[in-house]
Structure formats: structure tokens, C-alpha cells
C-alpha positions in Angstrom: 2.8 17.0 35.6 6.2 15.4 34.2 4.8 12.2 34.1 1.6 12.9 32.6 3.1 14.3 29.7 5.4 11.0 29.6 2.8 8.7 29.9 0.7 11.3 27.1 3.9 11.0 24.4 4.3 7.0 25.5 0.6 6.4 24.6 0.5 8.2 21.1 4.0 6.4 20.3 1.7 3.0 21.2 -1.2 4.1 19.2 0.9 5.1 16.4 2.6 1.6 16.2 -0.5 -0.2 16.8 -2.4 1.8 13.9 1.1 0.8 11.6 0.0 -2.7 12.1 -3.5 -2.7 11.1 -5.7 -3.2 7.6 -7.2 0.3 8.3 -3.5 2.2 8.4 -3.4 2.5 5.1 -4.7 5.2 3.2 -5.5 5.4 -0.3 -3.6 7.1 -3.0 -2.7 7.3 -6.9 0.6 6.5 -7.8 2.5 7.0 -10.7 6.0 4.8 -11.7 5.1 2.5 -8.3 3.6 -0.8 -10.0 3.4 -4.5 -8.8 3.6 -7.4 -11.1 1.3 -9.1 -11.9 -1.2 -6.3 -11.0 -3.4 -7.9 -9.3 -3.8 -10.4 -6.0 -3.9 -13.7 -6.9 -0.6 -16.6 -6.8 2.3 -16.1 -4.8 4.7 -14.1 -6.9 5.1 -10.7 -7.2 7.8 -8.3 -8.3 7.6 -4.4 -7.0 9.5 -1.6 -9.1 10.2 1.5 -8.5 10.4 4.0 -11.4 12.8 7.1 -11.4 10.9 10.4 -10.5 8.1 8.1 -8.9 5.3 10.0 -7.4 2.0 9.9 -5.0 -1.2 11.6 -5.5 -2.6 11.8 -1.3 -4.8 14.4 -0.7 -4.8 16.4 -3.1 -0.9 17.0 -3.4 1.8 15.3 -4.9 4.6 13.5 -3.4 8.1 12.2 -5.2 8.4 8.7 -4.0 11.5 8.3 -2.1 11.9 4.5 -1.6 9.6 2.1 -0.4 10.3 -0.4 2.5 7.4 -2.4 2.5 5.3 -4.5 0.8 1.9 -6.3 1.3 -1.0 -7.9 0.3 -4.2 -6.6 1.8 -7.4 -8.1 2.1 -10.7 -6.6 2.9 -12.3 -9.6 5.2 -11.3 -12.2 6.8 -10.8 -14.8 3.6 -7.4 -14.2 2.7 -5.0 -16.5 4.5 -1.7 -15.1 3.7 1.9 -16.6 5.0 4.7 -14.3 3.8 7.3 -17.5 5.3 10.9 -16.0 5.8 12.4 -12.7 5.7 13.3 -11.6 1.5 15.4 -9.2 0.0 16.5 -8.2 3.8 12.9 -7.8 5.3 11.2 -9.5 7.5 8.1 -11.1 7.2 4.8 -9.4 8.7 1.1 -10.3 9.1 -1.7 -9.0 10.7 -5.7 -9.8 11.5 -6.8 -6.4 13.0 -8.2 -3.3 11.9 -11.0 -5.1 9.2 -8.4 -7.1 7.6 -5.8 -9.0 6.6 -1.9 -8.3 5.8 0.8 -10.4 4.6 3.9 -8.6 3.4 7.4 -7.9 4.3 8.5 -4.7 5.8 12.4 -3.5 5.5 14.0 -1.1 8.7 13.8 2.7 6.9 16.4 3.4 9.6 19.0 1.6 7.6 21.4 3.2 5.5 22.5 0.1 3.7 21.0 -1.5 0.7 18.2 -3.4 1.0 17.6 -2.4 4.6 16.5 1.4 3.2 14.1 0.0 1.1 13.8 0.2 -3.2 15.1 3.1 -4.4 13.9 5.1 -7.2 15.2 3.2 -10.6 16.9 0.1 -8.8 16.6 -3.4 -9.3 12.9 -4.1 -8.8 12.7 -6.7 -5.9 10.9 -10.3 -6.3 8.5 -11.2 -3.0 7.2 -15.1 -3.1 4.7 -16.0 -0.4 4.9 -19.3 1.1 1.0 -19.6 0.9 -2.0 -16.7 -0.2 -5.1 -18.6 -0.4 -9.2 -17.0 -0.5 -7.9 -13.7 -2.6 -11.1 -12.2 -4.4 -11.6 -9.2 -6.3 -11.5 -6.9 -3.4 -7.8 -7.6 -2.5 -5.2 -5.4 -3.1 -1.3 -4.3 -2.3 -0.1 -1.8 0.3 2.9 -0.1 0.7 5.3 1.4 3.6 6.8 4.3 2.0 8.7 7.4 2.2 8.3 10.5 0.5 10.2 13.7 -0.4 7.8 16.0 1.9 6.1 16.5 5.0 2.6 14.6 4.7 -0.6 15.7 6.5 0.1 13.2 9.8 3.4 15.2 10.1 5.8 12.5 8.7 7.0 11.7 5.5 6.6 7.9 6.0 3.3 6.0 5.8 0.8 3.2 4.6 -0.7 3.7 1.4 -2.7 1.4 -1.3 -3.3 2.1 -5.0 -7.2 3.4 -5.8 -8.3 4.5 -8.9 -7.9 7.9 -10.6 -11.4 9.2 -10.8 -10.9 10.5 -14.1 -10.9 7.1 -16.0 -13.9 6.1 -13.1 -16.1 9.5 -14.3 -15.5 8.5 -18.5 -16.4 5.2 -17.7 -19.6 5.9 -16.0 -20.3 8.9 -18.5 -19.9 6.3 -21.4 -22.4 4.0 -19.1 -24.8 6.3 -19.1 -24.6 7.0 -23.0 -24.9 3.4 -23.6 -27.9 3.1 -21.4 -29.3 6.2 -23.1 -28.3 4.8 -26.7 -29.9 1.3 -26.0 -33.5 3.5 -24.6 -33.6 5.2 -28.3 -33.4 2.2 -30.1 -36.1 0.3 -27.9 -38.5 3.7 -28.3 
């Protein structure tokens, strides 16, 4: 029975890290004070900041953004070669074909009390990340993050892999000003 339940606890510690290293780990979320220049994927330079009273929308709630201890690039197929190189800002370098897609980033230890090794911190320095190489990126690119936050989130942690979507506010006025336009130009042409 002992060993059952080891080998039960061993196999969902596998599966956790498995699912860590994957395109498909990471869920969607707003964020708020989190932001990556320049905002979209494309070159090899990019500079991550961290805003004071930083927060997540995930779910429906809202999380402060503790620090963040990981950064990628993500890419939806198979197109995007990245190669993060060497370790930066004291994390290592970390890619990844599985789970749908592509990663290229660099990923700090959380477990570390000592600056940069816990990750950016609300209001620090942002931190500069320059790929070696990041070739084939097309609109349906984006960034991920390795994060922690200041409450319990719905997988039972308060760490996890999230990537920026849209608010669906702006998405609903831009499709209601769509349709207004579509009905404006049917008038006109009556």
C-alpha cells in the first residue's frame, strides 16, 4: 500500500514537471504593470519590467504579482527556432519542442532568496534578455511567464505559466464598432 502511494505522489511530481516544460503549460491571463519591450515577438531583444502593485486577471480573480522568474518566447507551431544561448541576469537558458510548441526563454530558481535568483521584483530594475538567435516568429507568437503570486491559485500553488491574452472588453467594442461599420456601409449602398 506504502509504495503505491509513493509511486502515486512520484508520478504526479513527474507529470507536474513534465507539463512545466511544455507550450501547453501555460495558461492565459490579463496582466496589469507586467509588460515586455518591444511588445511583440520579433528580434532578439527584449526588456521585462515589473511594475509596483502588479497584478493578474486568471479565472476570474485577481492576483498581485509577486515576482516573476521566467521569461519566454512562445510559439504556436513548429516555425519558431529560438536559441536563448547562455544563462542572463542569473537564469539559465531553457527551450522546449513539446506540448504544440515552441519555447525559448530563461527561467531563474524561485527557491533562491538572493537577487536575481528570486526572480524581478515588483518595482526593480527591469531585466534585459538577448537571444542568441529567434528566427520564423509570425503573428501568432507571443511571451510567457513563470510567476509567483500573492495567493493560492486554482492548481493549488501560487506559482505558474501564464501568457498575456486580450481583455475582452476592448475585443467586444471592436467587434461592436465592426458591426456598425458593416451596417453603416449597407445604408449607404441601399
Amino acid at each position: 500500500m506504502r509504495i503505491s502511494a509513493f509511486v502515486t505522489v512520484l508520478l504526479a511530481f513527474a507529470a507536474q514537471a513534465a507539463f512545466a516544460q511544455s507550450f501547453n503549460s501555460f495558461q492565459g491571463a490579463q496582466f496589469s504593470g507586467l509588460t515586455v519591450s518591444p511588445g511583440v515577438v520579433g528580434g532578439t531583444d527584449y526588456t521585462v519590467s515589473l511594475a509596483t502593485g502588479a497584478t493578474m486577471l486568471y479565472l476570474g480573480n485577481t492576483y498581485h504579482i509577486n515576482n516573476v522568474f521566467g521569461f519566454y518566447v512562445l510559439g504556436a507551431g513548429n516555425s519558431l527556432s529560438t536559441d536563448p544561448g547562455t544563462t542572463q541576469n542569473g537564469w539559465d537558458a531553457n527551450t522546449a519542442t513539446v506540448g504544440g510548441g515552441v519555447i525559448g526563454g530563461w527561467e531563474g530558481n524561485p527557491a533562491d532568496s538572493r537577487p536575481p535568483g528570486n526572480g524581478l521584483l515588483p518595482g526593480a530594475t527591469p531585466l534585459s534578455f538577448s537571444f542568441a538567435s529567434l528566427a520564423g516568429a509570425d503573428a501568432s507568437d507571443t511571451f510567457g511567464f513563470h510567476l509567483r503570486v500573492d495567493e493560492q491559485l486554482p492548481n493549488g500553488g501560487n506559482t505558474g505559466f501564464f501568457t498575456p491574452v486580450p481583455e475582452p472588453t476592448p475585443l467586444a467594442l471592436f467587434a461592436i464598432g465592426g458591426i456598425g461599420l458593416l451596417a453603416r456601409r449597407r445604408r449607404k449602398s441601399a
